[in-house]
mmCIF file as gemmi writes it, N, C-alpha and C atoms, coordinates in Angstrom:
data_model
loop_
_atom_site.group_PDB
_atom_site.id
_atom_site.type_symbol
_atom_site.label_atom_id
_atom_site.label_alt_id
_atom_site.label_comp_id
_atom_site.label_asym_id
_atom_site.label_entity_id
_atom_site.label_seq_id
_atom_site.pdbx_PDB_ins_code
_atom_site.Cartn_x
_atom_site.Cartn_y
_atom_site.Cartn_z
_atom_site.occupancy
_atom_site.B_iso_or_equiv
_atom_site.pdbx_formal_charge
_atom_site.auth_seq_id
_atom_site.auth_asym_id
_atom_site.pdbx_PDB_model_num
ATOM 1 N N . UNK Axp A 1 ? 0.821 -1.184 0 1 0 ? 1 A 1
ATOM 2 C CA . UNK Axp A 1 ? 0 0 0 1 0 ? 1 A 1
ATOM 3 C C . UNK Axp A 1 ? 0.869 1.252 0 1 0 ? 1 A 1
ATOM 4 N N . UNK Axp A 2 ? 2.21 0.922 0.905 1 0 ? 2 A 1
ATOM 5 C CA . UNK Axp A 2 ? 2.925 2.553 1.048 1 0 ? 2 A 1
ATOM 6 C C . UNK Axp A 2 ? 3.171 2.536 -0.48 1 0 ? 2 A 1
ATOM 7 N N . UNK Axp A 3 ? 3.619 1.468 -1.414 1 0 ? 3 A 1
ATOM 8 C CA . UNK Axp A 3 ? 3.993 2.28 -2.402 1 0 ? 3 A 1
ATOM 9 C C . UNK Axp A 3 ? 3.315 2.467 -3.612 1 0 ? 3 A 1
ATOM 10 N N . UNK Axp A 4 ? 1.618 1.815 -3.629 1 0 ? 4 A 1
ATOM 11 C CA . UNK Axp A 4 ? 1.337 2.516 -4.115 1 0 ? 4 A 1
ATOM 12 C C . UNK Axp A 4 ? 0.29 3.907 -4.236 1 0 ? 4 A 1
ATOM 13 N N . UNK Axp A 5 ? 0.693 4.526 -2.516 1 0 ? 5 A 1
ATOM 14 C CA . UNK Axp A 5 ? -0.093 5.825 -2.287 1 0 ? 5 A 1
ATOM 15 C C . UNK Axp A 5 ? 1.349 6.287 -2.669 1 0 ? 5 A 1
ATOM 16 N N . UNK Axp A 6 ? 2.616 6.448 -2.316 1 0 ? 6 A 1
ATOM 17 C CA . UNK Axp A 6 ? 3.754 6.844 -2.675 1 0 ? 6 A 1
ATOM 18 C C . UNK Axp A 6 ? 3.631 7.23 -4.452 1 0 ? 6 A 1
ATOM 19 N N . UNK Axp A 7 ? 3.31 6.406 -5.12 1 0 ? 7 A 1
ATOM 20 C CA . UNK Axp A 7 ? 3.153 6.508 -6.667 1 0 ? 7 A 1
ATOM 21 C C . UNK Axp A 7 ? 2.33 7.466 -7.448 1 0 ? 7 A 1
ATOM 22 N N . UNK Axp A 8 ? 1.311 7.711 -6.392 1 0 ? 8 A 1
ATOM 23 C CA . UNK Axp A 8 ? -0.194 8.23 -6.694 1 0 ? 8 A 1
ATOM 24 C C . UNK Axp A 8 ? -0.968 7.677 -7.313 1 0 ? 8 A 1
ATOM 25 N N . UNK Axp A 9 ? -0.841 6.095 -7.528 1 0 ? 9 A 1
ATOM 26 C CA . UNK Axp A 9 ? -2.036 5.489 -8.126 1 0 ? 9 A 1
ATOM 27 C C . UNK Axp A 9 ? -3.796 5.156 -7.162 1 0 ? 9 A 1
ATOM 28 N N . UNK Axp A 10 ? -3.141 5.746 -6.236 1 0 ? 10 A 1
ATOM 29 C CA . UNK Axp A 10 ? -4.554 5.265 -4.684 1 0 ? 10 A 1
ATOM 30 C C . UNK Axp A 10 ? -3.91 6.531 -4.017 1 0 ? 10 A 1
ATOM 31 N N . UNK Axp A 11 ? -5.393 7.572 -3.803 1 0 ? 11 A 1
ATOM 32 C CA . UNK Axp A 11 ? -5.091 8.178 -2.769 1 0 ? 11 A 1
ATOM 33 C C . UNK Axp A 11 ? -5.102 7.704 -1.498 1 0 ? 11 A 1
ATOM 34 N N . UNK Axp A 12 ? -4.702 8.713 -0.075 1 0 ? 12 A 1
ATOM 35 C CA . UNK Axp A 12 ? -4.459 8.345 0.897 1 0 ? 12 A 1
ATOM 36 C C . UNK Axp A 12 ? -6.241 8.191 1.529 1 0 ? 12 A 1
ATOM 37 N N . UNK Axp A 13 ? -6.409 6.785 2.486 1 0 ? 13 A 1
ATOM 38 C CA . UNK Axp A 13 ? -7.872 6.939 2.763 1 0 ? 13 A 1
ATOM 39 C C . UNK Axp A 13 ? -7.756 7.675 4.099 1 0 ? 13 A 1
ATOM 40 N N . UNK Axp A 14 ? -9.24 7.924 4.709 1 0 ? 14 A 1
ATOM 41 C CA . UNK Axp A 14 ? -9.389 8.526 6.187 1 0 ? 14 A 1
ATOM 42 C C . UNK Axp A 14 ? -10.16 7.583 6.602 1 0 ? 14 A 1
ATOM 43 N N . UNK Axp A 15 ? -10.478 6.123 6.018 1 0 ? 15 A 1
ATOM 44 C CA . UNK Axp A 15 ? -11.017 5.224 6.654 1 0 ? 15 A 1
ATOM 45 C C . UNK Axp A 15 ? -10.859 3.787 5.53 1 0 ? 15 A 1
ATOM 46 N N . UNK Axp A 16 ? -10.542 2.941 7.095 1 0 ? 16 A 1
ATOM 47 C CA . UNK Axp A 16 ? -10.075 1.28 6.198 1 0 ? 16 A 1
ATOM 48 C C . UNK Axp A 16 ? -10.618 0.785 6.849 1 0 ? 16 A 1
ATOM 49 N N . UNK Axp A 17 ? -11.863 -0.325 6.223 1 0 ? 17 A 1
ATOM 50 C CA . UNK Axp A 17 ? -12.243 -1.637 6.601 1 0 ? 17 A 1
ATOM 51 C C . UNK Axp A 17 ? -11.392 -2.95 6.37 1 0 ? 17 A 1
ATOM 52 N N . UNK Axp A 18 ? -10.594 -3.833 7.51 1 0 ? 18 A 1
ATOM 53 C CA . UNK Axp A 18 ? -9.8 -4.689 6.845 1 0 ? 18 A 1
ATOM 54 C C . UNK Axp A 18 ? -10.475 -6.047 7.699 1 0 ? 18 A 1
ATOM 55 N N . UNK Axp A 19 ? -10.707 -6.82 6.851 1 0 ? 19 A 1
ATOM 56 C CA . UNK Axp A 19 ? -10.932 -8.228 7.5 1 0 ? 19 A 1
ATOM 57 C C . UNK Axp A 19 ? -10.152 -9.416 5.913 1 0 ? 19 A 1
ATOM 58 N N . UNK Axp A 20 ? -9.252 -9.599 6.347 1 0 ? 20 A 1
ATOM 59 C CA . UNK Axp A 20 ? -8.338 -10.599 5.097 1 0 ? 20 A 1
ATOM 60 C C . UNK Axp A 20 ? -7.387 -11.832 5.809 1 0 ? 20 A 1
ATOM 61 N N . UNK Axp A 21 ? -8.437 -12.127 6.354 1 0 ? 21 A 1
ATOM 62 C CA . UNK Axp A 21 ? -8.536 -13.742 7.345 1 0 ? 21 A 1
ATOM 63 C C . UNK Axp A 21 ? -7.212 -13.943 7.248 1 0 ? 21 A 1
ATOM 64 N N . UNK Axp A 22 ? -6.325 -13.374 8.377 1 0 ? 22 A 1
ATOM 65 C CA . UNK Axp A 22 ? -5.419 -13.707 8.94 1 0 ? 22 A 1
ATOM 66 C C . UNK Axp A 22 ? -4.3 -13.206 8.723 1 0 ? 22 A 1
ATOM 67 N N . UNK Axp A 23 ? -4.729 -12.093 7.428 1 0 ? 23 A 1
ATOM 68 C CA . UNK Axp A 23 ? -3.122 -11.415 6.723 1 0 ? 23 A 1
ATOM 69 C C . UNK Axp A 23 ? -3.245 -10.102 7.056 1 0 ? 23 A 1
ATOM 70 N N . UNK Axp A 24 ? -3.871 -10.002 8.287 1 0 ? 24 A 1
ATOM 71 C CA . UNK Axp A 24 ? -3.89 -8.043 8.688 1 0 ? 24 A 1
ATOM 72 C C . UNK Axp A 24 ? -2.924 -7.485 9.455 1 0 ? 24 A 1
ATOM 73 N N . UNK Axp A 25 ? -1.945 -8.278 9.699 1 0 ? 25 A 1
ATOM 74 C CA . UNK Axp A 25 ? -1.073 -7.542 10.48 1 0 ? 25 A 1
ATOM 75 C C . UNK Axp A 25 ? 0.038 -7.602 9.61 1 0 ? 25 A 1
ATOM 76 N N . UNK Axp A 26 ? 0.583 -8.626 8.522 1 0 ? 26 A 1
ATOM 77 C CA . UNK Axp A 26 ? 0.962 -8.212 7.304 1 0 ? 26 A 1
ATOM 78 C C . UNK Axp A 26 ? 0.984 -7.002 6.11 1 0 ? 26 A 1
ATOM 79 N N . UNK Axp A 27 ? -0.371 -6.848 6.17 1 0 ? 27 A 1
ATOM 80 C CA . UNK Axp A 27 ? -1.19 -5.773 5.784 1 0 ? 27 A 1
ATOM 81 C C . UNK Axp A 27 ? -0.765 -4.41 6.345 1 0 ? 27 A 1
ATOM 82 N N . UNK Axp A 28 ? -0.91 -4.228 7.7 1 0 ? 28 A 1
ATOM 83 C CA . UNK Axp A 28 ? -0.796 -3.351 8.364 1 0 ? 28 A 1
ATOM 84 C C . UNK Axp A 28 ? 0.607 -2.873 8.279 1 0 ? 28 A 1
ATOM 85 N N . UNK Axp A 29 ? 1.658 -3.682 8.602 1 0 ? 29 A 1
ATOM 86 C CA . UNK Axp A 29 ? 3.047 -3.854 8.367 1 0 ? 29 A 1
ATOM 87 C C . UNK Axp A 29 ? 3.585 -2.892 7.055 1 0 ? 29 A 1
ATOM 88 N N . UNK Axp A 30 ? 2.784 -3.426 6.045 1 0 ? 30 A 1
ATOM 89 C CA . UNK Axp A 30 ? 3.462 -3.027 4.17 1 0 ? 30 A 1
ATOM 90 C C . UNK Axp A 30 ? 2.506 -1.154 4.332 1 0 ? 30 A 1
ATOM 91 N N . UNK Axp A 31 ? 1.761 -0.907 5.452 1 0 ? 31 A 1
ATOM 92 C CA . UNK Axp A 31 ? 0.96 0.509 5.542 1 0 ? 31 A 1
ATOM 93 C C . UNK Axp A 31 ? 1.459 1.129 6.547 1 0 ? 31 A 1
ATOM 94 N N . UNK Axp A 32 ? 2.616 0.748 6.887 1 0 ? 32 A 1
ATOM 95 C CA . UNK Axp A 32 ? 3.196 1.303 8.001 1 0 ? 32 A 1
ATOM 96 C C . UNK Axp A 32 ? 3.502 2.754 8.028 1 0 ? 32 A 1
ATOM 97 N N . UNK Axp A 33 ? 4.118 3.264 6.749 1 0 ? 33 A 1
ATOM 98 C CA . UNK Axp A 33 ? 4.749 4.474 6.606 1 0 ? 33 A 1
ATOM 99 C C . UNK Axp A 33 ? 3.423 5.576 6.177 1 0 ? 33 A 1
ATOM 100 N N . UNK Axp A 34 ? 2.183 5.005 5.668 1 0 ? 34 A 1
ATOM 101 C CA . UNK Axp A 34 ? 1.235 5.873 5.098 1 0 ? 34 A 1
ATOM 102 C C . UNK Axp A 34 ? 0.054 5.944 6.983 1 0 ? 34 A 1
ATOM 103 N N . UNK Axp A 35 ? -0.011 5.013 7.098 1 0 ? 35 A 1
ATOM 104 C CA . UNK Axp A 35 ? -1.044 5.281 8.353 1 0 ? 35 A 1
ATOM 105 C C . UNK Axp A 35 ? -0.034 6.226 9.392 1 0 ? 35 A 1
ATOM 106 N N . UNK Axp A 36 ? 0.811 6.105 9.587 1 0 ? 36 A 1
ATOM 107 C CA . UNK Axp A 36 ? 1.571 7.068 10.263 1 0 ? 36 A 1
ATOM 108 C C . UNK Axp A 36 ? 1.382 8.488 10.456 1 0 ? 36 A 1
ATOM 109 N N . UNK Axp A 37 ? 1.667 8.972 8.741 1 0 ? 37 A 1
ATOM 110 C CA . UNK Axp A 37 ? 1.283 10.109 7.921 1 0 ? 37 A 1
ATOM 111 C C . UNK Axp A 37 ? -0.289 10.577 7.916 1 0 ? 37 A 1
ATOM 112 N N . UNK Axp A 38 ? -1.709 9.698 7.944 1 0 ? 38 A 1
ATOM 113 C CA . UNK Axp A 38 ? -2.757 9.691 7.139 1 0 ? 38 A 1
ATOM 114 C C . UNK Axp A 38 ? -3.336 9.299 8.843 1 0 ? 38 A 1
ATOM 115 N N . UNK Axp A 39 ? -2.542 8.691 9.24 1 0 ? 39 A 1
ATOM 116 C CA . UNK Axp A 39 ? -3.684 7.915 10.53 1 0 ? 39 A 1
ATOM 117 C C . UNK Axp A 39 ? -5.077 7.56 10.491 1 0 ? 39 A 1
ATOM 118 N N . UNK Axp A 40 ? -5.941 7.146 9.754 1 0 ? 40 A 1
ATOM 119 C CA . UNK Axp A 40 ? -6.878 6.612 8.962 1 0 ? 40 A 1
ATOM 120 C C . UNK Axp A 40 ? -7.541 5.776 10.004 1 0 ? 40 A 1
ATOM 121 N N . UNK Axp A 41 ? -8.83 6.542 10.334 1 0 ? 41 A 1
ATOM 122 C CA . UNK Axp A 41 ? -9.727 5.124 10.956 1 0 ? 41 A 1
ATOM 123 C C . UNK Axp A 41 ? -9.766 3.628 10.974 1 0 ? 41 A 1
ATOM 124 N N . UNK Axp A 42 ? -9.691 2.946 11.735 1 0 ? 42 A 1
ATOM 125 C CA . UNK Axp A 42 ? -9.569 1.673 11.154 1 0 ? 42 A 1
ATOM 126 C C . UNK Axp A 42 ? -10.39 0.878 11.925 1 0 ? 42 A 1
ATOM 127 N N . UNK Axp A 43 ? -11.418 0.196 11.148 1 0 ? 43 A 1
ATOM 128 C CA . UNK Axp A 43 ? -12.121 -0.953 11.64 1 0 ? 43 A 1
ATOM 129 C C . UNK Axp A 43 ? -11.903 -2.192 10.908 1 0 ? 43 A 1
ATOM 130 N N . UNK Axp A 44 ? -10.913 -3.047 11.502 1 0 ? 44 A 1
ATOM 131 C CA . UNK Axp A 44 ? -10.067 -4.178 11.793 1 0 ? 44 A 1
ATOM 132 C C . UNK Axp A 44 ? -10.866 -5.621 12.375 1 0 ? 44 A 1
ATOM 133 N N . UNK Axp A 45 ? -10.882 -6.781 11.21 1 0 ? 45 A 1
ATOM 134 C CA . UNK Axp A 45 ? -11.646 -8.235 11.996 1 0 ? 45 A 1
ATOM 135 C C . UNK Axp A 45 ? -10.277 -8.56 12.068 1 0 ? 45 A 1
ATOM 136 N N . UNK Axp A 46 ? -10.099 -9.268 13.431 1 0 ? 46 A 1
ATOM 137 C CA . UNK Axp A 46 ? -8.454 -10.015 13.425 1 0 ? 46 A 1
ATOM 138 C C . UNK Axp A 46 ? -9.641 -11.643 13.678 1 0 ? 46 A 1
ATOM 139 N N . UNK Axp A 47 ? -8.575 -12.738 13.769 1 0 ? 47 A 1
ATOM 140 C CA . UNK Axp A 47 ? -9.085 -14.393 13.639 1 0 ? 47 A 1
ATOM 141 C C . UNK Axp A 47 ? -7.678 -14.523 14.672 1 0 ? 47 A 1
ATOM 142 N N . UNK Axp A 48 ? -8.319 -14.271 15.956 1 0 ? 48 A 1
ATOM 143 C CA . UNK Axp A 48 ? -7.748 -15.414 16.818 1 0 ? 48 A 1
ATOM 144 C C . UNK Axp A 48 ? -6.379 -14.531 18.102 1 0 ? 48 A 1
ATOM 145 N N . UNK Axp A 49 ? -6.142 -14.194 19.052 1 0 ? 49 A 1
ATOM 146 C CA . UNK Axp A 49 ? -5.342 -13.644 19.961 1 0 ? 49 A 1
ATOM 147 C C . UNK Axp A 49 ? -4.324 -13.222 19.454 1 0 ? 49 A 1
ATOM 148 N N . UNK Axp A 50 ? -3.46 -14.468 18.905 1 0 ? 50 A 1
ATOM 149 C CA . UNK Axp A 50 ? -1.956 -14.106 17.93 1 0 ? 50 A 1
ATOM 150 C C . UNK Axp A 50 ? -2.34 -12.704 17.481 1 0 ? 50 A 1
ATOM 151 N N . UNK Axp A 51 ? -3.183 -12.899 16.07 1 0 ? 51 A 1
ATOM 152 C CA . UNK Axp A 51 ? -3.287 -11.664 15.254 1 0 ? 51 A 1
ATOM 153 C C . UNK Axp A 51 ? -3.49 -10.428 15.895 1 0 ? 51 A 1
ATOM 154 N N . UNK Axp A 52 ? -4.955 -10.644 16.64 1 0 ? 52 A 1
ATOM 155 C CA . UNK Axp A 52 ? -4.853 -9.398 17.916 1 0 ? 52 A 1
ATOM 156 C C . UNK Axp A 52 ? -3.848 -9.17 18.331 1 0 ? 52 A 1
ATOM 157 N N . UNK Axp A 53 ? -2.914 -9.687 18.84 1 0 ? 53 A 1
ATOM 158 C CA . UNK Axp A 53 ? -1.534 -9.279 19.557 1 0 ? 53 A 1
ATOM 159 C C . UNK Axp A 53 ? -0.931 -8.35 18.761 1 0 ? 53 A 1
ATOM 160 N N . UNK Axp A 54 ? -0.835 -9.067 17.742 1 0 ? 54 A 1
ATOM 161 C CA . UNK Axp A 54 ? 0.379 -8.484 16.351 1 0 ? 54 A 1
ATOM 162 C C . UNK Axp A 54 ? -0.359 -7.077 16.034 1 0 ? 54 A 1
ATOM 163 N N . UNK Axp A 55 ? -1.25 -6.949 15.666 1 0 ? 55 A 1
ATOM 164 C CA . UNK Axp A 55 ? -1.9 -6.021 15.223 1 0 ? 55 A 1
ATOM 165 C C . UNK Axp A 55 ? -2.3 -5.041 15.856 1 0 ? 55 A 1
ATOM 166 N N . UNK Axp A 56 ? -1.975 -5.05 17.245 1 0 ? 56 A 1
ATOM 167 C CA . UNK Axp A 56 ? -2.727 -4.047 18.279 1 0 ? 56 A 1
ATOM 168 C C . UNK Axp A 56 ? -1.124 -3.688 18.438 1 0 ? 56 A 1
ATOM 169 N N . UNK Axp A 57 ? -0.267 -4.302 18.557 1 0 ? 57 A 1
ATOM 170 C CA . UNK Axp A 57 ? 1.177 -3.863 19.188 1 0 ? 57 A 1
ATOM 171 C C . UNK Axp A 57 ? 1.718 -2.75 18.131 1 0 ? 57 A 1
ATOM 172 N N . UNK Axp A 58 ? 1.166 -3.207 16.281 1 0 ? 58 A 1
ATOM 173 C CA . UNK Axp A 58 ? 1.699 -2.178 15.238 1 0 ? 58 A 1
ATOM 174 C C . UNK Axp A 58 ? 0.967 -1.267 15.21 1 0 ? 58 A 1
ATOM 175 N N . UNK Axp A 59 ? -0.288 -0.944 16.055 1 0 ? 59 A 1
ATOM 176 C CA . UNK Axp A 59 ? -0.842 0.088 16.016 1 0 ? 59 A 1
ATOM 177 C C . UNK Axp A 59 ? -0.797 1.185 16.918 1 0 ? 59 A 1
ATOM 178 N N . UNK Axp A 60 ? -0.731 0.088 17.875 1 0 ? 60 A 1
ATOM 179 C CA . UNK Axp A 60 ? -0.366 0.875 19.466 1 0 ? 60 A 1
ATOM 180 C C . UNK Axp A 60 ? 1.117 1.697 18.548 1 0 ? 60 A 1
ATOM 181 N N . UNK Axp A 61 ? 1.557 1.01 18.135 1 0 ? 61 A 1
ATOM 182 C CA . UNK Axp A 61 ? 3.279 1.83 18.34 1 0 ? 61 A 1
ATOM 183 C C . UNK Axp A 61 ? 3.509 2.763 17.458 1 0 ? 61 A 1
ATOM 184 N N . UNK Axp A 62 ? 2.035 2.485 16.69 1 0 ? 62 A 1
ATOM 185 C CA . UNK Axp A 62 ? 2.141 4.123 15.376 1 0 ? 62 A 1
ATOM 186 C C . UNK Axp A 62 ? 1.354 5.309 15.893 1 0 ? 62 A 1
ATOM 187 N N . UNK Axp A 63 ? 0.883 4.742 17.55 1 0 ? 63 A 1
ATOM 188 C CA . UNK Axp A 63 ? -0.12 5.726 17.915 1 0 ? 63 A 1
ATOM 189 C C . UNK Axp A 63 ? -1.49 5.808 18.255 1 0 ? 63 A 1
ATOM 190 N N . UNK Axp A 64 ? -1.837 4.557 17.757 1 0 ? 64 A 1
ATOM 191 C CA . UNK Axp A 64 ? -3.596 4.212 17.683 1 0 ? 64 A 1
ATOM 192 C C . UNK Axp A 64 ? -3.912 4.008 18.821 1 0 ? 64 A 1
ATOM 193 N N . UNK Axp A 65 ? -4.916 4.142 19.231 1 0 ? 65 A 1
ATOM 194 C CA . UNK Axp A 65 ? -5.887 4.256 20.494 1 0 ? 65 A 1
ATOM 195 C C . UNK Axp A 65 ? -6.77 3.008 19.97 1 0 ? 65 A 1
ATOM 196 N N . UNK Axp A 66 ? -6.866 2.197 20.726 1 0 ? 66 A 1
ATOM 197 C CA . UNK Axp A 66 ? -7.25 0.539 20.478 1 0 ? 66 A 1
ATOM 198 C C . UNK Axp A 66 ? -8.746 0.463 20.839 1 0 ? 66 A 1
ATOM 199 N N . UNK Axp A 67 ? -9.484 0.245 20.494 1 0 ? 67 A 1
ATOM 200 C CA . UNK Axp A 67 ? -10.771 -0.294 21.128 1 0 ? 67 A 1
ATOM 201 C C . UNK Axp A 67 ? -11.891 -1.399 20.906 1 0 ? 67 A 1
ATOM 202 N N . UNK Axp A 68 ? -12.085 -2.396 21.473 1 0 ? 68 A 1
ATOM 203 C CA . UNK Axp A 68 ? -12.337 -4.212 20.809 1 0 ? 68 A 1
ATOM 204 C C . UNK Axp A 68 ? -13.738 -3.672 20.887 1 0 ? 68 A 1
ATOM 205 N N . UNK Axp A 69 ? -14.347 -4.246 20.065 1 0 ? 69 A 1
ATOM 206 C CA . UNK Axp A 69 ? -16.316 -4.68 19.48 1 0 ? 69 A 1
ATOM 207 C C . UNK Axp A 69 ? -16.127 -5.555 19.417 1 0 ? 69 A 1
ATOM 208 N N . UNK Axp A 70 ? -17.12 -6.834 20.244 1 0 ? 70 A 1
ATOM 209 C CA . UNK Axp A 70 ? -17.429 -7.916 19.755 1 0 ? 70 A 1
ATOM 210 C C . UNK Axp A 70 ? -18.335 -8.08 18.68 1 0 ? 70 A 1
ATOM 211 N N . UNK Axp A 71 ? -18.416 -9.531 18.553 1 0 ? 71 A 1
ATOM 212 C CA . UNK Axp A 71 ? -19.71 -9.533 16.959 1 0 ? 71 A 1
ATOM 213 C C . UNK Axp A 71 ? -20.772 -9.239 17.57 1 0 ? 71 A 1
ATOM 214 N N . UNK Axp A 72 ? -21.222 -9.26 18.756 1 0 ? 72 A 1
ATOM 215 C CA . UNK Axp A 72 ? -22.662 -8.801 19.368 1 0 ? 72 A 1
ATOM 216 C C . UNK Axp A 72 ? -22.833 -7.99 19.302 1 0 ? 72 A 1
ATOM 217 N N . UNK Axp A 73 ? -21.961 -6.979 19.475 1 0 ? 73 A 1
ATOM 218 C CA . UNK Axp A 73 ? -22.231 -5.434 19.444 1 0 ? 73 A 1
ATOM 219 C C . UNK Axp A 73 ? -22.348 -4.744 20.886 1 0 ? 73 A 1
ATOM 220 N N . UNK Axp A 74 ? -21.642 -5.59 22.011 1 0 ? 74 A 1
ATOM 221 C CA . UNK Axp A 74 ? -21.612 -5.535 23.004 1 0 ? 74 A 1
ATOM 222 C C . UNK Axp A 74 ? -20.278 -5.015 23.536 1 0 ? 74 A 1
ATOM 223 N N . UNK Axp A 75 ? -20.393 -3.67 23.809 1 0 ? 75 A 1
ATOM 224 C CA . UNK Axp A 75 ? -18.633 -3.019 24.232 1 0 ? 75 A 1
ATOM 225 C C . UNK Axp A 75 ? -19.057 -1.51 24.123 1 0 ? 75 A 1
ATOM 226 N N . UNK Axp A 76 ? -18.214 -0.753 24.847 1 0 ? 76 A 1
ATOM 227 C CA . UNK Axp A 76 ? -18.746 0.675 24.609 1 0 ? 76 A 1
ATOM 228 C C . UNK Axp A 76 ? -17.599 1.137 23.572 1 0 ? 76 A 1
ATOM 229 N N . UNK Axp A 77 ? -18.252 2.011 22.763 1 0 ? 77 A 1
ATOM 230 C CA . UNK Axp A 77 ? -17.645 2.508 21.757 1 0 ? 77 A 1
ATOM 231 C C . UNK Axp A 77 ? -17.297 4.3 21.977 1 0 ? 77 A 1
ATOM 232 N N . UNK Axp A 78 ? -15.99 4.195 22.235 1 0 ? 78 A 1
ATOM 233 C CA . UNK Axp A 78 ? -15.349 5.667 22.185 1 0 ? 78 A 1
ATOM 234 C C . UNK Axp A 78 ? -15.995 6.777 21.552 1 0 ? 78 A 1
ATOM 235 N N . UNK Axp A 79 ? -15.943 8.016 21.951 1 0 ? 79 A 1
ATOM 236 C CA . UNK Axp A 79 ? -16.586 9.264 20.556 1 0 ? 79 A 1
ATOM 237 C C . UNK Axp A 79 ? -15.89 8.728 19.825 1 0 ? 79 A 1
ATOM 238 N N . UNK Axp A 80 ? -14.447 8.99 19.649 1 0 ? 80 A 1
ATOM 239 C CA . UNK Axp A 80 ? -13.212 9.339 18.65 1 0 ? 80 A 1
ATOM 240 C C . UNK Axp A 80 ? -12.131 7.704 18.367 1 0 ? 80 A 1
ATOM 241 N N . UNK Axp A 81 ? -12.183 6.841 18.27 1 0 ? 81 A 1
ATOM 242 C CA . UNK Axp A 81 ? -11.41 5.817 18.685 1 0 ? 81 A 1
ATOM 243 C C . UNK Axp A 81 ? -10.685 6.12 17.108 1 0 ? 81 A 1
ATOM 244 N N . UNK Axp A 82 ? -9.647 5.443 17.173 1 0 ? 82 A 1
ATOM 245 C CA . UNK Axp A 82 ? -8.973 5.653 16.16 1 0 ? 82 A 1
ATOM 246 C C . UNK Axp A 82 ? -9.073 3.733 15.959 1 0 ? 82 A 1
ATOM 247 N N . UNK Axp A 83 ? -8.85 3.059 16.547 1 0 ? 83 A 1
ATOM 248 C CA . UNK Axp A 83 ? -9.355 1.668 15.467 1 0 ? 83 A 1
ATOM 249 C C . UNK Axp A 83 ? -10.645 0.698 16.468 1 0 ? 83 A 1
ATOM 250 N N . UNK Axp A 84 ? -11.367 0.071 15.423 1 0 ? 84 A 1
ATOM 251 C CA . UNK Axp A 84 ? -12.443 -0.734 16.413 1 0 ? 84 A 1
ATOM 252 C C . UNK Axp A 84 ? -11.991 -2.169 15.775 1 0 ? 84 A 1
ATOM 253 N N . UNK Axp A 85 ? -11.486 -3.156 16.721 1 0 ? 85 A 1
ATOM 254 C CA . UNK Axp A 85 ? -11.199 -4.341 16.209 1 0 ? 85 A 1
ATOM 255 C C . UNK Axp A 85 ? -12.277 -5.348 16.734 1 0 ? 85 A 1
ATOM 256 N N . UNK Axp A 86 ? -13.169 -6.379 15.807 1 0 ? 86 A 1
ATOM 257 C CA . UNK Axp A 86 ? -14.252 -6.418 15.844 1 0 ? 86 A 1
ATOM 258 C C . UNK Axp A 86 ? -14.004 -8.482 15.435 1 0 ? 86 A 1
C-alpha cells in the first residue's frame, strides 16, 4: 500500500475496513509508513489472539488508540477511537 499511495495510483484513505482472514497484520506492516502520515480510521476483523496481539502492538506503536467490538455489538464505543477491532 505505502507504495502505491507513494506513486499516486490510490489516494491516501481517512477510513479502512480490513478483515483478510489472517493477513492483517501483514497488511498493516506493508501501511506502516502511510497510516503514520494519514492515521486513517480503522475498523479491523483479526481471527484469533496471535493476530490481535500483532496487530494491536503495530498500532499501538504508530499511535492508535485501540478499542475491541465484539460480533454482538456488546462493548462501549469511544466518541473518537482511532481503530475498532471487531
Amino acid at each position: 500500500m505505502d507504495e502505491l499511495i507513494a506513486s499516486g495510483q490510490i489516494p491516501l484513505p481517512d477510513c479502512i475496513k480490513m478483515d483478510i482472514e489472517g493477513g492483517e497484520a501483514r497488511a498493516l506492516a506493508g501501511a506502516k509508513s502511510w497510516l503514520a502520515r494519514a492515521h486513517p480510521k480503522i475498523f479491523l476483523a483479526v481471527h484469533g489472539r496471535p493476530m490481535h496481539k500483532q496487530c494491536t502492538e503495530l498500532l499501538e506503536a504508530g499511535g492508535y488508540q485501540i478499542e475491541v467490538i465484539d460480533w454482538n455489538g456488546v462493548g462501549e464505543v469511544p466518541n473518537n477511537p482511532d481503530l475498532l477491532a471487531f
